[in-house]
VODOKE-639841 format. One record per residue (C-alpha): z, y, x. Coordinates in steps of 0.2 Angstrom, whole numbers, padded with zeros to 4 digits, always signed. Layout:
% VODOKE-639841
ZYX...
END
This chain:
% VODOKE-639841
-0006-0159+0314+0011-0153+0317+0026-0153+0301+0022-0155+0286+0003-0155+0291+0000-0139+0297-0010-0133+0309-0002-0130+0326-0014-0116+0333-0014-0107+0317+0003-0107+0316+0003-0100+0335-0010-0087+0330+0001-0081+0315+0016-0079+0327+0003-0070+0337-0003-0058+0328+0013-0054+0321+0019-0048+0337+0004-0037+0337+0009-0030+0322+0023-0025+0325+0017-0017+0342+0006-0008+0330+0020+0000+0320+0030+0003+0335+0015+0012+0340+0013+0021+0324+0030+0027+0323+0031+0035+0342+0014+0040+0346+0015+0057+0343+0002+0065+0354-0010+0051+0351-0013+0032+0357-0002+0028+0371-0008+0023+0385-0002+0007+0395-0008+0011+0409-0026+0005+0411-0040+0017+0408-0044+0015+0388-0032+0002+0384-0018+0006+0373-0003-0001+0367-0009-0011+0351-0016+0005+0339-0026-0006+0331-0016-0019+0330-0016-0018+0311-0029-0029+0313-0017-0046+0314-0014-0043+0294-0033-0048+0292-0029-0065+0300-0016-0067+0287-0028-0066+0274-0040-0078+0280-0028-0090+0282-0021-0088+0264-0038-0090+0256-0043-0104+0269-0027-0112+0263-0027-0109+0244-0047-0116+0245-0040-0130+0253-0026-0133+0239-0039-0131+0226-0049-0144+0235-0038-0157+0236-0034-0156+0217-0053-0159+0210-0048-0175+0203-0035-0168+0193-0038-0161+0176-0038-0142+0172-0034-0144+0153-0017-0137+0157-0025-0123+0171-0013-0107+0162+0001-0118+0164-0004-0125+0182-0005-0107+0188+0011-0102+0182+0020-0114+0189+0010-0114+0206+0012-0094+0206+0032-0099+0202+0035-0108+0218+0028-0096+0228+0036-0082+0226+0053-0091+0224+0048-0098+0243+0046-0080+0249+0058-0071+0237+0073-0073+0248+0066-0067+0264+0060-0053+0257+0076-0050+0248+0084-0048+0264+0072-0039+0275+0072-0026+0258+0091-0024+0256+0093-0020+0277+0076-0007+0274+0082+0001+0258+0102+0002+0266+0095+0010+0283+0079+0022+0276+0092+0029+0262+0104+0031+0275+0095+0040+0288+0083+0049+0276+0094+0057+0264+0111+0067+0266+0120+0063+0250+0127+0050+0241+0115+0052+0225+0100+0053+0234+0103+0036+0243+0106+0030+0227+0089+0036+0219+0080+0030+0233+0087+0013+0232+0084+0013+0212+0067+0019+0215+0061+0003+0225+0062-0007+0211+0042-0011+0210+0043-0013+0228+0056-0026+0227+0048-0038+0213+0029-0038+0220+0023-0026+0210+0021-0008+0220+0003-0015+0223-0003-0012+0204+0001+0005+0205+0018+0009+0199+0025+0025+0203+0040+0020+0215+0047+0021+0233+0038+0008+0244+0051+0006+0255+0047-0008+0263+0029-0005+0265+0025-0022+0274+0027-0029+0258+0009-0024+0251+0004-0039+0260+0015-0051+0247+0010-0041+0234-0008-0044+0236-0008-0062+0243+0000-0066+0226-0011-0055+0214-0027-0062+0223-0019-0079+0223-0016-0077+0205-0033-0072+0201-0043-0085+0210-0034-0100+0208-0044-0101+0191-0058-0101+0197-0056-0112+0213-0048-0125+0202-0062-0126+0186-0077-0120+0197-0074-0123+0216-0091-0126+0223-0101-0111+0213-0084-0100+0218-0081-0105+0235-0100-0106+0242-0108-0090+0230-0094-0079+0222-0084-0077+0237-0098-0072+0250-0106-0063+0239-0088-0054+0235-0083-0052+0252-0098-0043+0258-0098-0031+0241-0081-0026+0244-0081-0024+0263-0098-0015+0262-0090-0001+0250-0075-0002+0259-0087+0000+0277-0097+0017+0267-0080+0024+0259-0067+0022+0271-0075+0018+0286-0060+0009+0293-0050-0009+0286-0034+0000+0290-0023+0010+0278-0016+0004+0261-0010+0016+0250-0028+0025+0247-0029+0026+0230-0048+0022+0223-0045+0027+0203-0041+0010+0198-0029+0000+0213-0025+0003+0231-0037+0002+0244-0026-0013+0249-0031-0023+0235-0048-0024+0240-0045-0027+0259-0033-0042+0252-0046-0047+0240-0062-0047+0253-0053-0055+0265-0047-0070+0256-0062-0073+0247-0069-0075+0266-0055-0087+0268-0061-0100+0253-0078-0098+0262-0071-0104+0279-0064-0120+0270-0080-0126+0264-0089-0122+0284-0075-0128+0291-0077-0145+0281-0095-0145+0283-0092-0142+0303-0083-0157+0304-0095-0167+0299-0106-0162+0314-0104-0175+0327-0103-0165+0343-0103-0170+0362-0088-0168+0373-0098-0154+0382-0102-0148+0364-0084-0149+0360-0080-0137+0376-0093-0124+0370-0086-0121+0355-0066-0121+0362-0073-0107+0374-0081-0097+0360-0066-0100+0348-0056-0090+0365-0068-0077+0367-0067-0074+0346-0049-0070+0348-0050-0061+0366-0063-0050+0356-0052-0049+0342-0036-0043+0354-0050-0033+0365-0050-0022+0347-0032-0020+0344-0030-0016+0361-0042-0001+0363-0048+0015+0357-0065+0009+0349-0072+0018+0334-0062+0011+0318-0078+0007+0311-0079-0008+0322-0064-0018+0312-0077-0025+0300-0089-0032+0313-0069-0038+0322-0066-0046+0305-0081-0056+0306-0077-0060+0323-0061-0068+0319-0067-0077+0306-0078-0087+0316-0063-0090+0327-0053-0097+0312-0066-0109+0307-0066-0115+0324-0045-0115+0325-0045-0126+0308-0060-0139+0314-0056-0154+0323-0070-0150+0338-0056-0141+0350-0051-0154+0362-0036-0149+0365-0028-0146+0345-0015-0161+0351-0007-0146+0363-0002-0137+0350+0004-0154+0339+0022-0149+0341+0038-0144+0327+0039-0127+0338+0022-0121+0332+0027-0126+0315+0041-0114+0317+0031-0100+0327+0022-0102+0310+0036-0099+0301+0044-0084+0311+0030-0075+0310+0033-0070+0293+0052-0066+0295+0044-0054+0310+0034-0047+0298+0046-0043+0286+0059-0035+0297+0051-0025+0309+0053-0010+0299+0073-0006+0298+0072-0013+0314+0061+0003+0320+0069+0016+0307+0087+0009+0318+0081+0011+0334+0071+0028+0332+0089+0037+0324+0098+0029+0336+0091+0031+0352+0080+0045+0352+0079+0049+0369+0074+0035+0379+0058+0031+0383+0042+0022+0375+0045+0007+0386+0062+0004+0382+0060+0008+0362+0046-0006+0362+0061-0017+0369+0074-0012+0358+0063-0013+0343+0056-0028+0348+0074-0035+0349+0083-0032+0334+0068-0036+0326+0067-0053+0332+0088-0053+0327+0084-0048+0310+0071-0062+0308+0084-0076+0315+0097-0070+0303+0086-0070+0290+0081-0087+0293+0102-0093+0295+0105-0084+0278+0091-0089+0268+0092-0108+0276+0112-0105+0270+0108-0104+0252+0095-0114+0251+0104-0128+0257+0122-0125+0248+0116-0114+0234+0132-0106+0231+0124-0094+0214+0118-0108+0208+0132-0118+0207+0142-0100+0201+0131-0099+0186+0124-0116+0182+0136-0132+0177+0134-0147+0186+0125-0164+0176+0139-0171+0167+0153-0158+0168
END
């Protein structure tokens, strides 16, 4: 495995399929007469590439099944206090790099969206739900940064399952959550016919909640097959197999976002990529050690910080240069979003390591 134990594949796949994303909203913002075409008779650039967000789910339940696995010897008589304090360190990881990519989305929207002074100052105001993870529950603000529905449902499911993982993982993991997953998919597949979209609201939550909560219940499942497919003791031939159908998951899976097949087909694509990530996380794939290296730890890593800044970096390019073509706007978009994500990374990396606010606030030991 590559730093800090993660896995090197994964954390390619993440960088990936964030990519795809934001081809997808590049997409989004500029096809106005349809799907653009790249070229290639029913191949378009990336309108369903929303798809790569699914990916993220799958991983965040694989990896918080994983967590709560590796802490069934450990008491739960403190559980409430255990979840607090795991919930705390997430989002005190994540707050800072969302704090940035927000401040840049909320400066450039108000500024391009609205004429005057006071409505610039509303709009900023008006994120507030957006801006502490809570948009999600339903709170009646500007989402501003809309790509942050993602955070807000990794940490409500999070939140909700980490209970259960930790005081009954084996009934949780191997019934609840297939059972889950299916339920909520199918009513999802009957209602809305499509995984994309999340701001459909069902009378109780966005439909976001339930795409976030589906999916990452699939995740906790795919810990306990991955560990149960490890146990298998495969052939070197048996070994290649499945390294070619873990390729031909994920060429299906780009084969998806990359075309205009009926919407309807993202469930049977879900499923699809999860068999692909139980292969990616098993050990069977002869060549894992390729992928052993601190760069894909940081692809890993950069692919939330893409993410997170694509869409200032869309809003900029679309106000600013109007007029030249699709091509070139993928380029430029593409570009400063990949700036924004480095600066990010500089400024985030500058306070943690120096922590000038806390040193302005707090006294030192001993003073």
């Amino acid at each position: 495995m590559s730093n800090k134990g993660k896995n090197g594949r994964v954390e390619f796949l993440r960088f990936i399929f964030a990519i795809g994303i934001l081809f997808f909203h590049i997409h989004k913002r500029f096809a106005v007469n349809g799907n653009i075409s790249i070229g290639i008779k029913g191949i378009y650039f990336f309108n369903h590439g929303y798809i790569g967000v699914e990916f993220f789910f799958l991983v965040s339940g694989y990896l918080l099944a994983a967590s709560a696995y590796s802490k069934r010897n450990v008491g739960t008589q403190l559980i409430g206090t255990e979840t607090a304090g795991m919930m705390w360190k997430k989002i005190k990881n994540v707050f800072p790099y969302h704090l940035f990519a927000m401040i840049l989305t909320v400066i450039v929207n108000a500024y391009f969206l609205y004429d005057t002074a006071k409505a610039r100052l509303a709009y900023a105001v008006d994120s507030w739900a957006s801006l502490f993870f809570v948009q999600a529950f339903g709170f009646d603000s500007s989402w501003a940064n809309k790509l942050t529905w993602y955070l807000d449902v990794w940490l409500m499911v999070t939140f909700i399952f980490w209970y259960f993982l930790r005081k009954h993982y084996d009934v949780f993991v191997k019934i609840a959550c297939p059972l889950l997953a299916l339920f909520v998919l199918g009513y999802m597949s009957h209602e809305y016919h499509s995984l994309a979209g999340i701001d459909g609201w069902t009378g109780h939550f966005y439909k976001c909640f339930l795409r976030g909560l589906a999916e990452m219940a699939l995740g906790c499942s795919a810990y306990s097959l991955t560990r149960r497919l490890n146990k298998i003791n495969f052939t070197a031939q048996g070994k290649r197999v499945l390294a070619v159908l873990e390729l031909v998951c994920y060429l299906l899976v780009l084969g998806y976002a990359v075309t205009g097949i009926d919407p309807k087909y993202s469930y049977a694509t879900l499923f699809i990529m999860l068999l692909g990530l139980i292969l990616t996380f098993s050990n069977v794939n002869l060549c894992h050690e390729i992928f052993d290296k601190p760069v894909f730890a940081w692809c890993g890593k950069m692919s939330l910080l893409i993410y997170l800044n694509q869409f200032y970096s869309i809003r900029l390019v679309q106000s600013l240069l109007p007029d030249v073509s699709f091509a070139m706007k993928v380029v430029m978009c593409s570009l400063v979003t990949f700036i924004g994500a480095y600066v990010c990374n500089v400024v985030v990396d500058f306070f943690e390591k120096n922590k000038p606010l806390k040193k302005l606030m707090l006294r030192e030991e001993g003073e």
